[in-house]
Structure formats: C-alpha cells, structure tokens
C-alpha positions in Angstrom: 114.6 180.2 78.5 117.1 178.6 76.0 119.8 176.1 77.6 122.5 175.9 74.6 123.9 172.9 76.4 120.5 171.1 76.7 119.6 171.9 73.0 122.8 170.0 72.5 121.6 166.8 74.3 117.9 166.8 72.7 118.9 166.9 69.5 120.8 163.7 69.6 117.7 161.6 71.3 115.6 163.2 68.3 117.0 162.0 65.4 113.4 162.8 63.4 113.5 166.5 64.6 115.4 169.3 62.4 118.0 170.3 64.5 117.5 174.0 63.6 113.8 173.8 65.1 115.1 173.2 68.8 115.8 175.9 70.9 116.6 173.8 74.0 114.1 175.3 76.8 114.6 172.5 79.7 111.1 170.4 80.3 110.2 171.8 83.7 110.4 174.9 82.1 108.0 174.3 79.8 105.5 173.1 82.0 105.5 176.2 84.3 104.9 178.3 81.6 102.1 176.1 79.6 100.4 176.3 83.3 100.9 180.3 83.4 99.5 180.7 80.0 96.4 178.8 80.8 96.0 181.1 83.6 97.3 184.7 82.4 96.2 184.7 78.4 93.9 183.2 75.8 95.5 180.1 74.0 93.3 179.3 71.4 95.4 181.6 68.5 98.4 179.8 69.6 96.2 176.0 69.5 95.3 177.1 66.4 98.5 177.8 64.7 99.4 174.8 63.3 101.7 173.3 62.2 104.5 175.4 64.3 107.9 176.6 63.2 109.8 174.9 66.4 110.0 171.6 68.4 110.0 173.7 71.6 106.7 175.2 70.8 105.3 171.6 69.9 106.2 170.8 73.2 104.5 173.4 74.5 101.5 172.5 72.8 101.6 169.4 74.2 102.0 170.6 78.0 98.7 173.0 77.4 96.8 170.5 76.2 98.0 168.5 79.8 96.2 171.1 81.6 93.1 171.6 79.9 90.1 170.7 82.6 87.3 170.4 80.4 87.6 166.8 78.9 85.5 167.9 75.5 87.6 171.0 74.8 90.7 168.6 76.1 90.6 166.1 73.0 89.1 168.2 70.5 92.1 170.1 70.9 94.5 166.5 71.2 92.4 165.7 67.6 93.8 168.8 66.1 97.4 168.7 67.2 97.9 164.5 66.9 98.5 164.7 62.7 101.4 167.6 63.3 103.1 166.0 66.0 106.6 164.2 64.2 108.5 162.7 67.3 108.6 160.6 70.2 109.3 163.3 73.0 106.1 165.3 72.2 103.6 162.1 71.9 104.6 160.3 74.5 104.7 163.9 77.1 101.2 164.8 75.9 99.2 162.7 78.9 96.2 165.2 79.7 95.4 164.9 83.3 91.5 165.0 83.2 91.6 161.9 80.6 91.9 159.6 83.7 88.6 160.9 84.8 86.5 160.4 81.7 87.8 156.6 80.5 84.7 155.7 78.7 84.7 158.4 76.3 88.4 158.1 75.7 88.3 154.4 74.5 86.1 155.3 71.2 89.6 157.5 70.6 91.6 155.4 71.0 90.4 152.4 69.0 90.2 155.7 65.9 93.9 156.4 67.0 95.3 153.4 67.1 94.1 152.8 63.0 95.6 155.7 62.0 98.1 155.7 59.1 100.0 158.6 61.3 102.9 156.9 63.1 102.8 159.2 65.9 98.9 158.9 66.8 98.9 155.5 66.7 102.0 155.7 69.3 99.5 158.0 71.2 96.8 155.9 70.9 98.9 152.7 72.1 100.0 154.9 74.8 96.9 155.7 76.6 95.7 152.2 76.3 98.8 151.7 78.5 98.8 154.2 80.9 94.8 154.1 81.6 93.8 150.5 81.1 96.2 148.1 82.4 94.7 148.0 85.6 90.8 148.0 87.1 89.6 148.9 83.0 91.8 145.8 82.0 89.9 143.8 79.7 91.6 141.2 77.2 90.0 143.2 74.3 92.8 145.8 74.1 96.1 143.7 74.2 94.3 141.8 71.3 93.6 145.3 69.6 97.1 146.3 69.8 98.6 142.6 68.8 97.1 143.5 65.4 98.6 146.8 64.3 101.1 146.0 61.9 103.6 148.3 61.0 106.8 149.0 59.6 107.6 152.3 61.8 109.8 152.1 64.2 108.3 154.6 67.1 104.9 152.3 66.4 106.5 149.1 67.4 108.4 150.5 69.9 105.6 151.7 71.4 103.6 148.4 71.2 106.8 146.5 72.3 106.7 149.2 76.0 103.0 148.3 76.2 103.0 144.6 76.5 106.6 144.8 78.2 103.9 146.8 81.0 100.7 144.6 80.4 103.4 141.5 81.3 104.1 143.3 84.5 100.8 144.3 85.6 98.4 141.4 83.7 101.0 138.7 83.6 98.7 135.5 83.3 96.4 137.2 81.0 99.3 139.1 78.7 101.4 136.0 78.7 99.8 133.9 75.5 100.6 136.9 73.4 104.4 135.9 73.7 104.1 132.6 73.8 101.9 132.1 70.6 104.4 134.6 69.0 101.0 137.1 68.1 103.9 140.2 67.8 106.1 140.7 64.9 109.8 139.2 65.7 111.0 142.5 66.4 108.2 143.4 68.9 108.5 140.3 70.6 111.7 140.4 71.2 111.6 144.2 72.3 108.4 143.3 74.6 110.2 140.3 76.7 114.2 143.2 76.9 111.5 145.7 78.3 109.6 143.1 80.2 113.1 141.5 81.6 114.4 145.0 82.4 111.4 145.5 84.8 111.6 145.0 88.6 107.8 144.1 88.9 108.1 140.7 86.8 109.7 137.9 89.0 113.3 136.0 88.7 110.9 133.3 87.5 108.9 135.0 85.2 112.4 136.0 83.3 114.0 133.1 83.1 110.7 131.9 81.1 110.5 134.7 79.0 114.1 134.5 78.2 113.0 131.1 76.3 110.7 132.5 74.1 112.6 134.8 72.1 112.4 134.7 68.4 116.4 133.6 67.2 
C-alpha cells in the first residue's frame, strides 16, 4: 500500500516523526484495512505491541481503536496506546465512534488526560472536550478546565488555541470572557482569536471585536 510520493508529503507536516518510520500508506487506506482487521483476525497481539517500529502502524492503531464497539474495551485500549503516541496526525485521527454514545463516562478521562505531563494526551484530552462537549453537554466547567493547562509544548497550545477558536463559534457569549480577560497565555490567545477569525460561523461583527483584543 506504500505511495512514495505521499510519504514525501507526510513527512514534511511531521516534523516530530523520524522520517525513516513512514512508509506513506494514503489515510483512506488505512482505514479500510483497520475496518477488515477488526472483522477478518484477532487484534489484540497487534494492540499489544507497543511501542511500534513505524508511524504508519501508529496510525493504524489509531483507526482500530475508531472502530472498537464496546466503549470499555474502547478506552482501555485508548489508555494503553495515549503514552506511545508522539505526533499530531495520530492524536488528533484517533476519534472512536462509540465515545459519542457513552459521554458521562468519558469526562472522568478526560479531566485525567488533560493533567497529563504527556504532550500528546493532553492534546487528546483537549480534543474530545472539543469535539463532544461544545454543544447540548456544554457547561462552563470545561473551557475553565482547559484555560488552566499551562504549557510550554507547542502541539498542547495549539490544541487549546483550536478549542476555544471552536467554543467562540459555537458558545460565543459564554467563551467570550476568556479572551477578553486575557485567561490564555499570549500565544494561545492570539492563536484562538486567527482560528476564531478564520471561521465562517463567527459573524463580521464578532471579528472586528476580536481583532481588538489581541495581545501586541
């Protein structure tokens, strides 16, 4: 499944990855065969192996664990892979399905994830606050849980710069006293209103307003 050309591209948007770990198998790929492996053979020895040799077979990890239905197997085996994953690509892919169906139990994760000393599991943990609880499990607890990770890695602030750049677009009102009593280090703040201004959902309005509030 190796695309020399796409190996080519991937290993300049992962600048923490050895270059000599990629093989270049394309995404979609990946994906069809995480979903035939699920179906055809046993995955545990594979789950198991860890840490792996190659990126590609990190992200294949990461697609398995996408499919997993049983939500107790799912993050027992997201608990076990989180301290071996080392780049942005991988964390950010892994987004198992049945997580949106058992919320609740995720949340006591994710507040362990997101005090991690790991960069990349507190990016994950930031992550699914994002993707499952910016909308009807909003609650005003979690942007204030996220405001106060501090950190000086760069894939952590990132992350927390994407997820109020989102929580501005979704929770406006509620997200908005975050930015304007400066509660982000400079860098995040300034990362969070780019994103935010970059984003079709916030209004004209909304923009030129945030445009005042960055840190010079």
């Amino acid at each position: 499944m190796r695309d020399e050309k796409y190996r080519d591209f991937q290993i300049k948007l992962f600048p923490s990855v050895d270059p000599d770990t990629v093989i270049g198998v394309r995404t979609p790929d990946l994906r069809r065969f995480a979903k035939r492996l699920l179906k055809e053979e046993d995955v545990s020895g594979f789950l198991e192996s860890l840490p792996h040799a190659l990126f590609d077979e990190n992200q294949l990890h990461a697609f398995i664990l996408c499919e997993i239905k049983d939500y107790e197997a799912c993050v027992k085996e997201v608990e076990r892979f989180l301290p071996f994953v080392d780049n942005w690509a991988t964390c950010d892919q892994m987004s198992p399905k049945i997580f949106a169906k058992h919320r609740r139990e995720l949340l006591e994760h994710i507040k362990k994830w997101i005090k991690s000393d790991k960069t990349y599991t507190v990016r994950f943990g930031v992550g699914m606050l994002m993707q499952h609880f910016l909308d009807d499990g909003f609650d005003i607890a979690y942007p204030e849980a996220v405001a106060q990770i501090r950190s000086d890695e760069y894939y952590v602030n990132m992350m927390i710069a994407w997820y109020f750049a989102t929580a501005l677009a979704k929770q406006y009102d509620a997200e908005l006293p975050f930015i304007e009593e400066k509660r982000l280090g400079k860098f995040t703040h300034n990362k969070a209103i780019q994103k935010a201004i970059e984003s079709y959902r916030i209004t004209p309005e909304q923009k030129q307003y945030l445009r005042s509030l960055k840190i010079k």
